[in-house]
C-alpha positions as MATLAB code, in Angstrom:
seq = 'XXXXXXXXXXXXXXXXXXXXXXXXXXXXXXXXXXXXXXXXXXXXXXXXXXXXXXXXXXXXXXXXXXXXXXXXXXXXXXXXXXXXXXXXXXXXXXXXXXXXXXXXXXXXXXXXXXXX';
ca = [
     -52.503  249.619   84.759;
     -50.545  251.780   82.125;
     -51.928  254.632   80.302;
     -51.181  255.928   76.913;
     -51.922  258.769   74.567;
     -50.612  258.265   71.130;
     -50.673  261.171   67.968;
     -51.235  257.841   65.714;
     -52.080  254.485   65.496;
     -48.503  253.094   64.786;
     -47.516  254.362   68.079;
     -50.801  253.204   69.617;
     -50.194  249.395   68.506;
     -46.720  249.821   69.230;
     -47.156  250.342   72.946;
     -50.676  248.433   73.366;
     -48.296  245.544   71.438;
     -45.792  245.721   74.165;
     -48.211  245.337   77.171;
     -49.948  242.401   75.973;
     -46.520  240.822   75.239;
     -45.761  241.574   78.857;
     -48.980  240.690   79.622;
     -49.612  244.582   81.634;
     -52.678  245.974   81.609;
     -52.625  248.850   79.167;
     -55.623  251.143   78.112;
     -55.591  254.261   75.885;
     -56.598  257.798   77.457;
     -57.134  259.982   74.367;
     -58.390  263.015   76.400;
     -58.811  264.310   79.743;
     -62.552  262.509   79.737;
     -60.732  259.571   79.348;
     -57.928  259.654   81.661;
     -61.082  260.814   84.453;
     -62.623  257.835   83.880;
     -59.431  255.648   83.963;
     -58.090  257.125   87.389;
     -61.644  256.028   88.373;
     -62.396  252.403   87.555;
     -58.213  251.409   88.012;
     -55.161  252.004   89.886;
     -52.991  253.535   87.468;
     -49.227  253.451   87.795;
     -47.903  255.267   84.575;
     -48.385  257.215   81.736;
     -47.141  257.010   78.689;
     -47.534  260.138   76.166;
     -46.528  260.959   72.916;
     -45.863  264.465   72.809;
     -47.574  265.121   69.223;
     -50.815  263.970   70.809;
     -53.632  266.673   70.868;
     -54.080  266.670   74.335;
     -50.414  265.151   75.548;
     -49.917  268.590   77.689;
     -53.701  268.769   78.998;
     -53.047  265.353   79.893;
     -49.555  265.939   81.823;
     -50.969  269.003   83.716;
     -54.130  267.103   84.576;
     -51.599  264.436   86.714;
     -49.136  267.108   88.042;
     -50.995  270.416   88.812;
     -54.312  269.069   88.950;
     -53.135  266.064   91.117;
     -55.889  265.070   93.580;
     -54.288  262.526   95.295;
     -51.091  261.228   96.865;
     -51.479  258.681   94.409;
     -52.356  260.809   91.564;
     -49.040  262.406   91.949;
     -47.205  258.839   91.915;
     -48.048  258.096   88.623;
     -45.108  257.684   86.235;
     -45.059  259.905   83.367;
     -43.126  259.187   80.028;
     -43.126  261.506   77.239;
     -41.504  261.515   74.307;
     -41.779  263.322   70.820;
     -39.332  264.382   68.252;
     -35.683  265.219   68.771;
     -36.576  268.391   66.425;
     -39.562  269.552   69.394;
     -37.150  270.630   71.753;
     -39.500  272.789   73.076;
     -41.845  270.269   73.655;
     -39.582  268.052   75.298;
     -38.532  270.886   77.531;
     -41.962  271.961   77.883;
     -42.745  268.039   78.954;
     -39.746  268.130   81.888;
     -40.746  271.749   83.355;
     -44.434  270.512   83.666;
     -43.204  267.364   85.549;
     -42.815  264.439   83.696;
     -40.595  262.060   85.103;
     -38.819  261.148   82.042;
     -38.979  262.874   78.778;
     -37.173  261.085   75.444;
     -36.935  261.747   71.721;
     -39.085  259.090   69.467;
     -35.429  256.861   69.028;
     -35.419  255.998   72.376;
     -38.897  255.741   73.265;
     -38.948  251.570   72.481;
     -36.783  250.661   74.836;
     -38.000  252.827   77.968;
     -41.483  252.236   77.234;
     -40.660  248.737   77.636;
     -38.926  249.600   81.026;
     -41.787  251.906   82.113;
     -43.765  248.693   81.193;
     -42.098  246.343   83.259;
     -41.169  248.799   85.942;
];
């Protein structure tokens, strides 16, 4: 299953649009009560966040510094926000995302991250 956390709902039906082309399991996780209860009830294999998210960082620190499994840790994280947030994107790559990309290029590597 894939994860996401969008700021909005274009960017919500935008990646939930992809999956079910692709026919990938995709499920939203808003909030760190959310994402709990989806590393629960599924294997999970990425995340996908949007950076102007309310909880995009809570969410990003919950995987890498509050990992609490092997597994945990193997989840794929891809963030993206604005070109102008650079210190959001940086902020995204020092707390261990695995890929972190400005809004232009999110389409096409959310449909890798997707596939992948």
């Amino acid at each position: 299953m894939i994860l996401y956390c969008a700021a909005d709902l274009i960017w919500a039906s935008k990646i939930k649009g992809q999956a079910d082309a692709l026919g990938v399991p995709c499920r939203p996780a808003r909030n760190l009560e959310m994402l709990e209860a989806r590393l629960v009830d599924s294997p999970v294999r990425a995340l996908i966040l949007d950076l102007e998210a309310e909880h995009a960082m809570a969410l990003l620190d919950r995987l890498r510094a509050g990992a609490k499994s092997d597994a945990e840790r193997a989840i794929r994280v891809l963030a993206f926000g604005p070109h102008v947030a650079v210190d959001a994107l940086r902020g995204a790559k020092a707390a261990g995302a695995n890929e972190v990309i400005t809004r232009s290029g999110a389409e096409s590597r959310i449909n890798a991250i997707l596939r992948g």
